[in-house]
C-alpha positions in Angstrom: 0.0 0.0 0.0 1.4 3.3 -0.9 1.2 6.5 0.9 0.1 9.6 -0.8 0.4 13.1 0.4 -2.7 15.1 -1.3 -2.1 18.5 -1.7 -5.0 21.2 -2.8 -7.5 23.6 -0.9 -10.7 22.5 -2.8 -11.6 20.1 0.0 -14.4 18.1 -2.2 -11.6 17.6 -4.6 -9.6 15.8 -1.7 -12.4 13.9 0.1 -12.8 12.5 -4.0 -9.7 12.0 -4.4 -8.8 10.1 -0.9 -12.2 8.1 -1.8 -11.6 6.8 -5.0 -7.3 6.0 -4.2 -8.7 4.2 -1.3 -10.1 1.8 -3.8 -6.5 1.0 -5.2 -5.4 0.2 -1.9 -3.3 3.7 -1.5 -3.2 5.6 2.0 -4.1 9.3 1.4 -3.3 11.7 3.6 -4.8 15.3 2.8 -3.4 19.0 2.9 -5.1 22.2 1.9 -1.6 23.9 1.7 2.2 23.9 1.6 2.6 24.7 5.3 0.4 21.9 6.4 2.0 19.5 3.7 5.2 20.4 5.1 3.9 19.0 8.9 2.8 16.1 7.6 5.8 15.2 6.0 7.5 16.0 8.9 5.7 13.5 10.9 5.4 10.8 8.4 7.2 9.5 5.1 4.8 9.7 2.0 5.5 7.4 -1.5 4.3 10.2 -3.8 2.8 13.8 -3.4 0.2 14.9 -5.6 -0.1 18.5 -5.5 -2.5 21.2 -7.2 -0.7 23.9 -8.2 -2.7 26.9 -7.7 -2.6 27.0 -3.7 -2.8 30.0 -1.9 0.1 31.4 -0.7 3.0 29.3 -2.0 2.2 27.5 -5.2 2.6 24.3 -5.6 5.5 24.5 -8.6 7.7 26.9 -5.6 7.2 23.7 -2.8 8.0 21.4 -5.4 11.2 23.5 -6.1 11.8 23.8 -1.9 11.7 19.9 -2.0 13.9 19.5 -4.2 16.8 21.3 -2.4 15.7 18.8 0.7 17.8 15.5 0.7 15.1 13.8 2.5 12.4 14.6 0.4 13.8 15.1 -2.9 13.5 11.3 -3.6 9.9 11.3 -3.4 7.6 11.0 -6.6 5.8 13.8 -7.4 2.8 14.8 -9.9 1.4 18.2 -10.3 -2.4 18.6 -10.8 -4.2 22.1 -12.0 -7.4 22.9 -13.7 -5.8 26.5 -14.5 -2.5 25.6 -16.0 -2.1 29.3 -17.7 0.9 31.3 -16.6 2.9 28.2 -15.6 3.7 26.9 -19.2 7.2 27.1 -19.0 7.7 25.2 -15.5 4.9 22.8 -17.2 7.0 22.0 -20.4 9.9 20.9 -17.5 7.6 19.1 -15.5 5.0 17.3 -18.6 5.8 14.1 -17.2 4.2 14.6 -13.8 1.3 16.7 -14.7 -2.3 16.0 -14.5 -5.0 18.0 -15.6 -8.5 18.4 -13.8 -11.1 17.7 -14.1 -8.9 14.1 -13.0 -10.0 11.0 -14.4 -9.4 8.8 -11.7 -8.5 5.4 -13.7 -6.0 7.2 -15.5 -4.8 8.8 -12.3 -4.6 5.4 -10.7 -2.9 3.9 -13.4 -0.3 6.5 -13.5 0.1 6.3 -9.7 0.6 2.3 -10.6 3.7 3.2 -13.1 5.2 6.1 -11.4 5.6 3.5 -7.8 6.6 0.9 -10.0 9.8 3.1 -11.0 10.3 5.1 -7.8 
């Protein structure tokens, strides 16, 4: 079972996305922003962080940069997820491989999930 660190302030979005994972077996734990993401991981080790990147306050491209410079959490598979991807196109063109656009469709989420662990 993998653990997943959900990242994004639309709650409904979450409680969705923690619902349907659940069915694939994956433990998701949920923050509605970087600061509380950064607690959690703190406490706990995650697999993979999905996170939206349109937070408020710090997006979620600049704590996907901060992880990177943090040798404990660098290592851990990320995927970006935004409905509004405008005004991020060139971090997006770096980063196509780990994006996913909303509306998510969950089987394809869940089956990228499934490669993405496979490789980590």
């Amino acid at each position: 079972m993998a653990s997943i660190l959900y990242i994004d302030d639309d709650q409904n979005a979450c409680v969705l996305a923690r619902t349907y994972l659940k069915k694939y077996k994956h433990d998701v734990i949920i923050a509605s922003d970087t600061q509380a993401a950064r607690e959690i991981l703190a406490a706990q080790s995650v697999d993979l962080i999905i996170c939206d990147i349109g937070l408020p306050g710090e997006s979620g491209i600049d704590f996907h940069r901060w992880l990177q410079t943090q040798e404990q959490y660098k290592r851990i598979s990320f995927l970006f997820t935004s409905a509004h991807a405008m005004g991020f196109d060139e971090d997006l063109v770096q980063h196509k491989d780990i994006f996913v656009a909303k509306p998510i469709f969950f089987p394809a989420l869940a089956e990228k999930i499934s490669e993405i662990l496979k490789t980590s």
